[in-house]
ROVO-92646 format. One record per residue: residue in three letters; x, y, z of N, C-alpha, C, O in turn. Coordinates in pm, whole numbers, padded with zeros to 5 digits, always signed. Layout:
<rs>
ALAXYZXYZXYZXYZ ...
</rs>
This chain:
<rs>
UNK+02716-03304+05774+02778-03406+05858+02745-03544+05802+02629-03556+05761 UNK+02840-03671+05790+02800-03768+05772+02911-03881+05851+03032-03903+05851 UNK+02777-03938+05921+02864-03989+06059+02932-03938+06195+03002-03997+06277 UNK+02891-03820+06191+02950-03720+06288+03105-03685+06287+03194-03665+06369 UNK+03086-03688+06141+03190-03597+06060+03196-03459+05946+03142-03457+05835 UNK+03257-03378+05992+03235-03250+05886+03249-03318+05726+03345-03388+05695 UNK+03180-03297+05669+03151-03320+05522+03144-03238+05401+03095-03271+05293 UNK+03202-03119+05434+03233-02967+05345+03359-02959+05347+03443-03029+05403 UNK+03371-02838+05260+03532-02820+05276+03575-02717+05359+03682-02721+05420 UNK+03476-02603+05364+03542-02499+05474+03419-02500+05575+03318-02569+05561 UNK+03448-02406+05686+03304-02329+05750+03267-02212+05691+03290-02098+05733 UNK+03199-02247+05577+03129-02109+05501+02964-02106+05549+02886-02202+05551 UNK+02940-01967+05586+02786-01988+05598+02724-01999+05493+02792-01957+05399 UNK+02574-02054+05447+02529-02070+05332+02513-01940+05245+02556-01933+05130 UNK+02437-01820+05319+02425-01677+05295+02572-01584+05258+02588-01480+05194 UNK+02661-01669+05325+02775-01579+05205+02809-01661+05096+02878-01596+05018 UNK+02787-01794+05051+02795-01908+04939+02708-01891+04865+02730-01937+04752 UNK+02564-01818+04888+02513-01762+04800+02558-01660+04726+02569-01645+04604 UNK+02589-01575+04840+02575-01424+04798+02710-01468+04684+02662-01485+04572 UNK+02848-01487+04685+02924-01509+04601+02900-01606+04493+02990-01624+04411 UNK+02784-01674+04483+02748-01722+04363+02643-01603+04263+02647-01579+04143 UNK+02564-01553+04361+02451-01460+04249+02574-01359+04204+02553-01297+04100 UNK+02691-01337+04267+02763-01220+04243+02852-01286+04110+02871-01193+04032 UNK+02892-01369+04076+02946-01441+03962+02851-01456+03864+02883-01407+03755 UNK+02707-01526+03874+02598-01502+03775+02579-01329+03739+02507-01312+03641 UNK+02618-01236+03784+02590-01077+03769+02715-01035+03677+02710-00940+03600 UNK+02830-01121+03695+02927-01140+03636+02950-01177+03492+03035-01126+03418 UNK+02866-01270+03460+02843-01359+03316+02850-01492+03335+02818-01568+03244 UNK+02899-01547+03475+02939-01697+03476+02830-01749+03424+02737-01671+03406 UNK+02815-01862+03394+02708-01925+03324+02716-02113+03314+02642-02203+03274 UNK+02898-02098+03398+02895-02288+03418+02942-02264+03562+03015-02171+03594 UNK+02887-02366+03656+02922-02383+03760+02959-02568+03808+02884-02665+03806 UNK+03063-02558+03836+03127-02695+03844+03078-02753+03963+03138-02691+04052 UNK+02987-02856+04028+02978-02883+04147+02969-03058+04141+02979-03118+04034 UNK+02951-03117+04255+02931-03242+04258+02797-03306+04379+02746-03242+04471 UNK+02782-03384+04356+02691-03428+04475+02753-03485+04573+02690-03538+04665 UNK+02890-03483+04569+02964-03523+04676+03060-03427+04764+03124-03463+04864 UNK+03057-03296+04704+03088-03151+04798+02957-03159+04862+02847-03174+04809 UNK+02992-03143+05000+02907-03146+05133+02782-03262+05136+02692-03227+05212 UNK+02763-03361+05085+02665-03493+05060+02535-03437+04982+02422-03480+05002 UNK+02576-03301+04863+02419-03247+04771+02440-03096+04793+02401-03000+04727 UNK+02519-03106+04914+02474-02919+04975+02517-02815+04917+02473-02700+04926 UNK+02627-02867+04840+02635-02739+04680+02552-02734+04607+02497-02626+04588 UNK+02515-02839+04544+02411-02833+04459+02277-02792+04507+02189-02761+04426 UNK+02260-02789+04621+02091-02726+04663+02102-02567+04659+02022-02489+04609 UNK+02247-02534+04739+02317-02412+04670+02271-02324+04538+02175-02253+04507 UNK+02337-02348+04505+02332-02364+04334+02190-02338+04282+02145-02236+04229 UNK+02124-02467+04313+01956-02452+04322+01929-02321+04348+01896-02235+04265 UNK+01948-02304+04495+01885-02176+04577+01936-02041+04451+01848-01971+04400 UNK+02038-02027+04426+02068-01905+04315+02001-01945+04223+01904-01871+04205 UNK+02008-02074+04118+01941-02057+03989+01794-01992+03999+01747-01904+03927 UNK+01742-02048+04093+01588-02014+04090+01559-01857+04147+01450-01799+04150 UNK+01708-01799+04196+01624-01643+04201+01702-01606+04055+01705-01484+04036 UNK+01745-01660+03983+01807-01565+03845+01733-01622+03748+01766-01603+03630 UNK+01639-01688+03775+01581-01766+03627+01465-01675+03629+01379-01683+03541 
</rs>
């Protein structure tokens, strides 16, 4: 939220935004496109949260 406005793009819970990211790293992906301005960081902590269980 920023300003008491939705600031994502869908209502995804975080636990299935994971789960479909470790499932693409199991895949071969190996670039992931994000910004710090999808959800104000909250992809990228995302992101975080998978790299650090596959590293």
């Amino acid at each position: 939220m920023n300003q008491g406005h939705a600031a994502g793009w869908a209502p995804v819970a975080d636990d299935n935004a994971v789960d479909a990211l470790l499932s693409t790293h199991a895949q071969g992906a190996t670039v992931y496109d994000t910004s710090d301005v999808y959800g104000l960081g909250h992809s990228l902590r995302l992101l975080g949260r998978i790299l650090a269980q596959v590293s």
